[in-house]
PASEBA-1860 file (N, C-alpha, C; in nm, 3 decimals):
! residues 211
1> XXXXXXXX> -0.381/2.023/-0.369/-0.360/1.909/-0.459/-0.279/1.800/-0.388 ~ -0.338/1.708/-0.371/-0.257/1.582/-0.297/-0.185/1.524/-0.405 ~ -0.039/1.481/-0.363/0.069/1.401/-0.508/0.077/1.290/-0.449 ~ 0.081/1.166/-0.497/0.082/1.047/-0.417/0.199/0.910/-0.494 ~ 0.319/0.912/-0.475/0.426/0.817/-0.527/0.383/0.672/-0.503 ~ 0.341/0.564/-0.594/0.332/0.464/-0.561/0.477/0.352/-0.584 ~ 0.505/0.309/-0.476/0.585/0.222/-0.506/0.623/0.053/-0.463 ~ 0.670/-0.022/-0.555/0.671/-0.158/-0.512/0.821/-0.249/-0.378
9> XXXXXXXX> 0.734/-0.270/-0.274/0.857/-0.339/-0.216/0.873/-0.419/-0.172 ~ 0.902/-0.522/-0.051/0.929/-0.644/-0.040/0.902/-0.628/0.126 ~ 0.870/-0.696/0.214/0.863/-0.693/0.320/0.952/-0.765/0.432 ~ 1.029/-0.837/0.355/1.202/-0.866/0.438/1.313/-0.837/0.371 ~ 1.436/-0.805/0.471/1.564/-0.730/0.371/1.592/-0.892/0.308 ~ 1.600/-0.844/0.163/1.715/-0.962/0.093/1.799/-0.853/-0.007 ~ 1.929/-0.900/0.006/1.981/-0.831/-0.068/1.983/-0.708/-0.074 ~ 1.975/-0.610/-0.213/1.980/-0.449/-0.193/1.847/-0.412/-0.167
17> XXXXXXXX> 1.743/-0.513/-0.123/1.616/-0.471/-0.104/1.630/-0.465/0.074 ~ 1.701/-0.379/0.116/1.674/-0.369/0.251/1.638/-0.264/0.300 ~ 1.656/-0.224/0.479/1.571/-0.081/0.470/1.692/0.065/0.443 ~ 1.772/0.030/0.453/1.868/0.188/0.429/1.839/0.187/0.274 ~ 1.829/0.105/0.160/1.824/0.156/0.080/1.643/0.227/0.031 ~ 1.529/0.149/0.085/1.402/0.212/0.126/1.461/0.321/0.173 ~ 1.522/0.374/0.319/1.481/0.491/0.348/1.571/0.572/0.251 ~ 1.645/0.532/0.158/1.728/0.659/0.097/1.592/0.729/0.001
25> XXXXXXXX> 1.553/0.619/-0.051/1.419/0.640/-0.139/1.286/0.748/-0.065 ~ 1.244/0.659/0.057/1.169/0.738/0.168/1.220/0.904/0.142 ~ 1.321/0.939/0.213/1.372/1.061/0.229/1.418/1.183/0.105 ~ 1.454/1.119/-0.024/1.420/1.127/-0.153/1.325/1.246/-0.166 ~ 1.206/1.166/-0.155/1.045/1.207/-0.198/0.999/1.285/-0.113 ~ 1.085/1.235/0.055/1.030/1.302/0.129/0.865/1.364/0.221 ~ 0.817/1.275/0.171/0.650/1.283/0.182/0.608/1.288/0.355 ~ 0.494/1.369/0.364/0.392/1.405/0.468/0.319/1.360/0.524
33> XXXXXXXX> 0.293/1.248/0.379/0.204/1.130/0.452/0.267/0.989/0.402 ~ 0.263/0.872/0.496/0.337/0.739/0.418/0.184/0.625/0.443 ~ 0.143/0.585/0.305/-0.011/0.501/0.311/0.107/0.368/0.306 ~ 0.056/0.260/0.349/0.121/0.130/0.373/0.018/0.022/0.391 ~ 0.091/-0.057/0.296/0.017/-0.217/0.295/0.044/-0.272/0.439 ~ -0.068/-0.212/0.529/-0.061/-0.280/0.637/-0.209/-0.276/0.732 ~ -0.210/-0.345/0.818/-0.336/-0.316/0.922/-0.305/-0.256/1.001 ~ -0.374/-0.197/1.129/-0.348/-0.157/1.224/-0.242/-0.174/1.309
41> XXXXXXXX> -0.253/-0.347/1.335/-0.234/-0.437/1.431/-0.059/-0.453/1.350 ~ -0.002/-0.402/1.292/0.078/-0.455/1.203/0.235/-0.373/1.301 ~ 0.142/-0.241/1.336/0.282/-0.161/1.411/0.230/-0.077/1.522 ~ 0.218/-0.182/1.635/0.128/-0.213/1.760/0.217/-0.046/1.827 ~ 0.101/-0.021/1.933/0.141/0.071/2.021/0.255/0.026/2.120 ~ 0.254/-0.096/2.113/0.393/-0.151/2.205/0.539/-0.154/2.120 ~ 0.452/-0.175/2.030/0.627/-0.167/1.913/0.637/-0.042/1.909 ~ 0.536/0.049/1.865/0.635/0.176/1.882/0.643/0.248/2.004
49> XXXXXXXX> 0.604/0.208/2.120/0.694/0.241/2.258/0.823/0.194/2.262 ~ 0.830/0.045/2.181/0.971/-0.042/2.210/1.070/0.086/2.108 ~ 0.991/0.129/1.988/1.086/0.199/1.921/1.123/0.318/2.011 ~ 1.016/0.412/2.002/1.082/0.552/2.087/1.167/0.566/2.197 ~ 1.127/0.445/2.325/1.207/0.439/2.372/1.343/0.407/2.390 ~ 1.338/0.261/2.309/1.461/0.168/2.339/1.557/0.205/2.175 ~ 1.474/0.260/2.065/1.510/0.242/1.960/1.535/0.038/1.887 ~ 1.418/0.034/1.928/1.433/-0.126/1.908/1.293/-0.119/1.770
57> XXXXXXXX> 1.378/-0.135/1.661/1.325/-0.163/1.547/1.222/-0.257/1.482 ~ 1.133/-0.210/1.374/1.035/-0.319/1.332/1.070/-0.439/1.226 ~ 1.020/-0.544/1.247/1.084/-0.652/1.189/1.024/-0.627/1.043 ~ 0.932/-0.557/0.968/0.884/-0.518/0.878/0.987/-0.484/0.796 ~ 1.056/-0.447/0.685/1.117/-0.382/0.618/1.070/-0.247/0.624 ~ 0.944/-0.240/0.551/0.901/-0.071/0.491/0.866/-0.040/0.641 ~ 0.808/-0.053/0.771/0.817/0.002/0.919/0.932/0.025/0.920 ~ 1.039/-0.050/0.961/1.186/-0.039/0.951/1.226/0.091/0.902
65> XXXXXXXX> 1.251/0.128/0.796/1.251/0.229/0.711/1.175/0.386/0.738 ~ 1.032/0.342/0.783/0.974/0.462/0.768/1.020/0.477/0.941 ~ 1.051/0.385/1.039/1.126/0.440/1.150/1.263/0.532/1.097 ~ 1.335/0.464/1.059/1.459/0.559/1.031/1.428/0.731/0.965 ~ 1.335/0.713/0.904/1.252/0.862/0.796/1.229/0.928/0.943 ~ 1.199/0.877/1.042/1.104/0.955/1.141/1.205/1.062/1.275 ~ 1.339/0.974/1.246/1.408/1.052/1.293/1.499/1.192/1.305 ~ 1.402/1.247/1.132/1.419/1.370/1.170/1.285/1.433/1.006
73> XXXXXXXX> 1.192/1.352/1.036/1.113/1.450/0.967/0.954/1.374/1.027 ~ 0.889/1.500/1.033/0.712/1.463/1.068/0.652/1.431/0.994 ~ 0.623/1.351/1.017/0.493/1.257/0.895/0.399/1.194/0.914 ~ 0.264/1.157/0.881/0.177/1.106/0.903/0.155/0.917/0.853 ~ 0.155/0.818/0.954/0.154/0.703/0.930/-0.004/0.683/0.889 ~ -0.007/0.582/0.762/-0.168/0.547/0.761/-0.138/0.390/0.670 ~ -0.197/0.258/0.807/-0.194/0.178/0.736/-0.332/0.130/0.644 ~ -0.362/0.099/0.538/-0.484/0.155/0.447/-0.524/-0.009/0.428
81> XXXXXXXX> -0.487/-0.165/0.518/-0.567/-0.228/0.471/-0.679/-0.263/0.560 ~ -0.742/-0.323/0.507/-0.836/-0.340/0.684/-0.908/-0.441/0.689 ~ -0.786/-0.561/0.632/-0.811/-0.743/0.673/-0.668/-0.812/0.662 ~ -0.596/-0.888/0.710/-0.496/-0.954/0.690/-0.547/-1.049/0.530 ~ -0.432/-1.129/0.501/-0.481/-1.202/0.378/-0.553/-1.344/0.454 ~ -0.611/-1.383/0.315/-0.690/-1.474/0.436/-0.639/-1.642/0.434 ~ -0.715/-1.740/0.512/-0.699/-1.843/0.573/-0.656/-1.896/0.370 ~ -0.700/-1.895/0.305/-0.743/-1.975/0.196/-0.569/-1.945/0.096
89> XXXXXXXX> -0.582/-1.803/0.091/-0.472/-1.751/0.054/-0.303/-1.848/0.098 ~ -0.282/-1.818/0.269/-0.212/-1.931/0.315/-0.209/-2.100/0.254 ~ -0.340/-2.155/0.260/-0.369/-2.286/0.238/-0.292/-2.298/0.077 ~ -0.340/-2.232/-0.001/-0.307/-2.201/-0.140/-0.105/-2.214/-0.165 ~ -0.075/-2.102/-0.084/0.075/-2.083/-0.079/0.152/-2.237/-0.043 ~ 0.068/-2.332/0.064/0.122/-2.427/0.098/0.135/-2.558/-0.006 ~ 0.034/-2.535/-0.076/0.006/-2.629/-0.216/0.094/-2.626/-0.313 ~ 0.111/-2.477/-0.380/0.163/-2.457/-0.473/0.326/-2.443/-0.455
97> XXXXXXXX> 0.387/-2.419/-0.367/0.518/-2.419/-0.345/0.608/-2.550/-0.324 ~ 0.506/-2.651/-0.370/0.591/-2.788/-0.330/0.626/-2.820/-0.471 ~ 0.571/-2.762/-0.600/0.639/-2.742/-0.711/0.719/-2.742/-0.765 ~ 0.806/-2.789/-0.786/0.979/-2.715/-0.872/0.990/-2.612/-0.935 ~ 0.933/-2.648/-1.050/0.900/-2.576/-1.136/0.837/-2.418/-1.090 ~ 0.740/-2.393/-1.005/0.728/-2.231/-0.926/0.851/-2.217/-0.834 ~ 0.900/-2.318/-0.739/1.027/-2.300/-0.682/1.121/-2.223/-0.736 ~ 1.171/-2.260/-0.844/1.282/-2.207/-0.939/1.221/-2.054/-0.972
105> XXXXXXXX> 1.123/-2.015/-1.030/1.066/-1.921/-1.076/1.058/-1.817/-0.932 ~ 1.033/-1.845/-0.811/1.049/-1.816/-0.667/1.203/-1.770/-0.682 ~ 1.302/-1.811/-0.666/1.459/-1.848/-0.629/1.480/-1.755/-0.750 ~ 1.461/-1.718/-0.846/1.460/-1.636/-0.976/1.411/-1.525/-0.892 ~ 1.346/-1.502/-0.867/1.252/-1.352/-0.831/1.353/-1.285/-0.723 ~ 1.361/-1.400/-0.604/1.472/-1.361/-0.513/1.606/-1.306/-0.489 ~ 1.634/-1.391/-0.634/1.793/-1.314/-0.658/1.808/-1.216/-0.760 ~ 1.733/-1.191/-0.880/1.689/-1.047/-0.888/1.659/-0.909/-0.814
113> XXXXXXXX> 1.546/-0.937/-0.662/1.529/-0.833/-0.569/1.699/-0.862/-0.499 ~ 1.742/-0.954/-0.495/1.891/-0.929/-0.363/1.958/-0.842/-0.460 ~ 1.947/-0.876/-0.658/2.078/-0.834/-0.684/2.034/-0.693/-0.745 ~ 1.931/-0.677/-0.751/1.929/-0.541/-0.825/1.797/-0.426/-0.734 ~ 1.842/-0.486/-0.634/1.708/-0.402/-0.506/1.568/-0.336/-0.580 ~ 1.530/-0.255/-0.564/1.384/-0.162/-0.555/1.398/-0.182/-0.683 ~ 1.496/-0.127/-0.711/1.497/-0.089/-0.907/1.436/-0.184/-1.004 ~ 1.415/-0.350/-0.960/1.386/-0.483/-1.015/1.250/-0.488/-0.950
121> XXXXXXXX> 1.189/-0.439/-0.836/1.083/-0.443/-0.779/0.976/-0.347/-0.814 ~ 1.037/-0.246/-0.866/0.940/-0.143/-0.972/0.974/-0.151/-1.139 ~ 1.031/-0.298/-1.164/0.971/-0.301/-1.313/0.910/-0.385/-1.388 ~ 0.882/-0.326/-1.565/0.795/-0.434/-1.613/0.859/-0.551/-1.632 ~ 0.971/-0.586/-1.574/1.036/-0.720/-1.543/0.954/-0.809/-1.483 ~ 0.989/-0.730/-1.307/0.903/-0.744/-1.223/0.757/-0.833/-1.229 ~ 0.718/-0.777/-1.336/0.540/-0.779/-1.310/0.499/-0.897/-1.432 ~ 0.584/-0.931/-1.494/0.611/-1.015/-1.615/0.608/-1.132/-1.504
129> XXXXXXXX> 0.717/-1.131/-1.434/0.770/-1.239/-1.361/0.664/-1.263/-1.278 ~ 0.601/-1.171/-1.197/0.500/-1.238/-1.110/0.375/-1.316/-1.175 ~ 0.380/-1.251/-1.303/0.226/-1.301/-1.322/0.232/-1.442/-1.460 ~ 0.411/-1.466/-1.418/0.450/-1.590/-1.528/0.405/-1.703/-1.342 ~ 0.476/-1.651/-1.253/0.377/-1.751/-1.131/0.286/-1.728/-1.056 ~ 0.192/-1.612/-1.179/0.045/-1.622/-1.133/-0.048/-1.733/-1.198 ~ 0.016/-1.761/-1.347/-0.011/-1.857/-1.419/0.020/-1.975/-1.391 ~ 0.122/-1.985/-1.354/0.166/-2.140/-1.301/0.103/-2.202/-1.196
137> XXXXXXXX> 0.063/-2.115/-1.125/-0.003/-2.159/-0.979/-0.149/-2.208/-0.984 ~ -0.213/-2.120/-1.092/-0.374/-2.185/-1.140/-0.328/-2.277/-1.233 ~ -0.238/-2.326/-1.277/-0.209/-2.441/-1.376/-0.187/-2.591/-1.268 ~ -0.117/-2.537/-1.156/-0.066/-2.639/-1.095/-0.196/-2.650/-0.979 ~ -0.301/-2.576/-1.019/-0.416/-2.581/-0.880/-0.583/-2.626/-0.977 ~ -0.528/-2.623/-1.124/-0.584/-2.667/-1.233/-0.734/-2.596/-1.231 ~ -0.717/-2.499/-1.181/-0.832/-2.408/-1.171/-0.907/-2.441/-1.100 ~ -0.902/-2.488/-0.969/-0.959/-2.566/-0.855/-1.050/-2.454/-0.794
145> XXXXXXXX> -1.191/-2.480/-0.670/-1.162/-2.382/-0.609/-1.120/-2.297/-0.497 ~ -1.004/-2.368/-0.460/-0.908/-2.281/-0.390/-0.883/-2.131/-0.479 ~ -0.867/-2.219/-0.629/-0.754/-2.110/-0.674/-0.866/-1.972/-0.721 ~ -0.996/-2.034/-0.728/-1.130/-1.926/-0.744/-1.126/-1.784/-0.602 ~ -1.146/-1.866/-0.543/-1.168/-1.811/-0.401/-1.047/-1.749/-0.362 ~ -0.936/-1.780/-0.366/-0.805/-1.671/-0.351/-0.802/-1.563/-0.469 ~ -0.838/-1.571/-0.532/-0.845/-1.466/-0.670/-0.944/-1.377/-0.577 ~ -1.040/-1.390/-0.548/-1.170/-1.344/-0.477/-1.099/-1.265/-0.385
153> XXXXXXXX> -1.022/-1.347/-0.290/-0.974/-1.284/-0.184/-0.882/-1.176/-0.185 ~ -0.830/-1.196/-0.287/-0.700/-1.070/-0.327/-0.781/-0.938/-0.352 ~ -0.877/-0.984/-0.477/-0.911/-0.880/-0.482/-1.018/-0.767/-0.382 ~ -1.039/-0.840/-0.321/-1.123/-0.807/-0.181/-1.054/-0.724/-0.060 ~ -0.928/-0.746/-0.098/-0.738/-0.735/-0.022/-0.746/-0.587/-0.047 ~ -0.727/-0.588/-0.187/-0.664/-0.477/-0.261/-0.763/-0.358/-0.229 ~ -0.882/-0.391/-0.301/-0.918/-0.250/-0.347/-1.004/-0.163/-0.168 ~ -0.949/-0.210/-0.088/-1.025/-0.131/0.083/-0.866/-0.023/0.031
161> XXXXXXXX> -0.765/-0.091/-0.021/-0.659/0.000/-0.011/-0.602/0.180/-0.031 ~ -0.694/0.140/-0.202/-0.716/0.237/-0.331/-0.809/0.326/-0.231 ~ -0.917/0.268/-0.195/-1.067/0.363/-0.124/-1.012/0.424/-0.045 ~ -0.963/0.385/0.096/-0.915/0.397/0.199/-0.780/0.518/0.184 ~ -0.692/0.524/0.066/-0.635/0.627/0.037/-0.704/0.740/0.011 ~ -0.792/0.756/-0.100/-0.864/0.893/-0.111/-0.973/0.926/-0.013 ~ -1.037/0.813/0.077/-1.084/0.864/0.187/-1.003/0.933/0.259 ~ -0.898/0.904/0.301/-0.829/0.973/0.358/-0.799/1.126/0.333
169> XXXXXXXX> -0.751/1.112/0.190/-0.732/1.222/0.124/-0.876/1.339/0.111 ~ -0.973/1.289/0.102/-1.080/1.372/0.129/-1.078/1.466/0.221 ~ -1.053/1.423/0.336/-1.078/1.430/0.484/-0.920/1.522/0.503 ~ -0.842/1.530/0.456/-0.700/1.550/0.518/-0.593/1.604/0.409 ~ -0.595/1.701/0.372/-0.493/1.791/0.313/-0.345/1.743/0.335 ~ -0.252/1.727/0.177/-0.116/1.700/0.162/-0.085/1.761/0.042 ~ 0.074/1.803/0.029/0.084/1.828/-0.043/0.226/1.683/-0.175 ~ 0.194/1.586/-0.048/0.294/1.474/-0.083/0.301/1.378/-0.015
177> XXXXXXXX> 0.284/1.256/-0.121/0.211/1.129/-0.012/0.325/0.991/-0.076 ~ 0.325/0.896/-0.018/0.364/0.776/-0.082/0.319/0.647/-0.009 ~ 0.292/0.577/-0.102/0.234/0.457/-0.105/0.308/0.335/-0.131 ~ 0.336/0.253/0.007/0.427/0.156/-0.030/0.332/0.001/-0.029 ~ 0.382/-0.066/-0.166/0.309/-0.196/-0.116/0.356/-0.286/-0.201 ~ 0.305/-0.445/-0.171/0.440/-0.537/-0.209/0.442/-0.568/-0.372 ~ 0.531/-0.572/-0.393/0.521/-0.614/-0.573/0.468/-0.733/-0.626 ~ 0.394/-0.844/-0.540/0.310/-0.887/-0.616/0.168/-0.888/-0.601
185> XXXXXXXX> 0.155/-0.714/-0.573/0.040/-0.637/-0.607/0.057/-0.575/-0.738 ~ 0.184/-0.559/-0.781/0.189/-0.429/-0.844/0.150/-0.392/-0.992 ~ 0.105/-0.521/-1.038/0.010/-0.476/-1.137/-0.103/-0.438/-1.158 ~ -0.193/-0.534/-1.037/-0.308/-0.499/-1.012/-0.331/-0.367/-0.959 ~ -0.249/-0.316/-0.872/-0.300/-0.228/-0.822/-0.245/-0.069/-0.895 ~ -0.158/-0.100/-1.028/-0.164/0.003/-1.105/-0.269/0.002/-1.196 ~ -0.309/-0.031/-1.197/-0.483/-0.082/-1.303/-0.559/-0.010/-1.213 ~ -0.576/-0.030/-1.081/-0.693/0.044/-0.956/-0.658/0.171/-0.952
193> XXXXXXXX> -0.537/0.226/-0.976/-0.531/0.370/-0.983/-0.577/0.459/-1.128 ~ -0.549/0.376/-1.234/-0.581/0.409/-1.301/-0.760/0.405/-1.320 ~ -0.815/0.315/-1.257/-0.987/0.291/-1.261/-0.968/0.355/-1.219 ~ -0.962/0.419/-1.070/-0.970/0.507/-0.960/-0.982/0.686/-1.029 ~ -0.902/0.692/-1.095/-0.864/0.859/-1.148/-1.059/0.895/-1.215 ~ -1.080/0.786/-1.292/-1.235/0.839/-1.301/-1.335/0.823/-1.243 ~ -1.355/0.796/-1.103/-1.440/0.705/-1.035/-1.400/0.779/-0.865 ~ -1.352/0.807/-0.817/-1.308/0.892/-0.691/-1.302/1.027/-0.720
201> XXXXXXXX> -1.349/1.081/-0.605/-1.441/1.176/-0.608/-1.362/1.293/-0.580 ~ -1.222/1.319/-0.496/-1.088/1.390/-0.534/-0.994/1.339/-0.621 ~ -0.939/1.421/-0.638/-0.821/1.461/-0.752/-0.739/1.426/-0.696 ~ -0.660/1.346/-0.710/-0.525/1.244/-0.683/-0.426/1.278/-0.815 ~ -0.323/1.346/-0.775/-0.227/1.292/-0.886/-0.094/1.193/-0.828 ~ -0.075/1.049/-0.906/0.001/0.983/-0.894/0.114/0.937/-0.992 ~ 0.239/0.911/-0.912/0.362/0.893/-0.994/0.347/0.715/-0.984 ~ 0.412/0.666/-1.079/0.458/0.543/-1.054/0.607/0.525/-1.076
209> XXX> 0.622/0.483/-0.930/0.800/0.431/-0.919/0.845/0.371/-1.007 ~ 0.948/0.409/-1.074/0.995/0.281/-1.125/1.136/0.314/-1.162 ~ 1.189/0.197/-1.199/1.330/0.175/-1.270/1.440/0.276/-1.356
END
């Protein structure tokens, strides 16, 4: 039976969202296998020569972290996406952030993750808040289609993720897994696990992190 912890995190330290408090969490759960919102290319064979050898760390947060986990337990790395976000996505971010009004709502989100770390990043706070400037952003993009085609793209993002986990899991026996990825996935992609439980073809049981 594979167990699989999903949880939401941030990909630079701010505040109590940094990596000692990830790896207290990491080491916690303790898991066999760590699935990560990442590509390949994300934690190069040169970075982790720079790590083993030199102990010279990844600028990643959750890498960061799952380096520190590695120094005294075996585990299996699997990054599960298999496209960066795309050109349109960027273009989008550059539009909508000249805003105030999402600014503030931004600067809000920020000092929540500094002041109340992971714990604010796995809740229905959290997910309230992202998707109060998921709304704002197709308001301020007036339903353009940029803002079509990045919807497209996300979800195109996401779900290689969901697959790409129970492929794995098919193929590869655990008895404890965790899944880290950023919180403004984290609604969507608790909806994909939940599609997922009737629709994938092993038995996954999953926790959701939270608060």
């Amino acid at each position: 039976m594979h167990h699989i912890t999903f949880i939401s995190t941030i990909h630079k330290e701010i505040g109590k969202c940094n990596t000692e408090e990830l790896y207290k969490i990491i080491d916690k759960l303790s898991p066999e296998i760590i699935f990560l919102e990442a590509i390949d290319e994300t934690y190069s064979e040169y970075e982790e020569y720079l790590f083993s050898t030199y102990e010279v760390y990844h600028k990643k947060l959750e890498i960061c972290a799952i380096q520190k986990y590695s120094h005294h337990t075996s585990f299996q790395y699997v990054p599960v996406c298999e496209n960066g976000l795309s050109d349109a996505f960027h273009k989008k971010i550059k539009l909508v952030c000249q805003n105030r009004e999402l600014q503030k709502l931004i600067d809000n989100f920020n000092y929540l993750a500094a002041e109340r770390g992971f714990e604010f990043l796995n809740s229905l706070e959290c997910i309230n808040l992202q998707e109060e400037m998921r709304v704002l952003e197709s308001r301020i993009l007036n339903s353009s289609e940029i803002d079509k085609i990045v919807k497209a793209d996300i979800e195109a993002y996401e779900k290689p993720m969901i697959r790409n986990i129970y492929s794995y899991c098919i193929h590869n026996h655990s008895s404890s897994a965790l899944f880290m990825c950023g919180a403004a996935h984290r609604k969507s992609i608790i909806e994909k696990i939940k599609k997922s439980k009737t629709e994938e073809q092993v038995n996954l049981t999953w926790t959701i992190f939270e608060n």
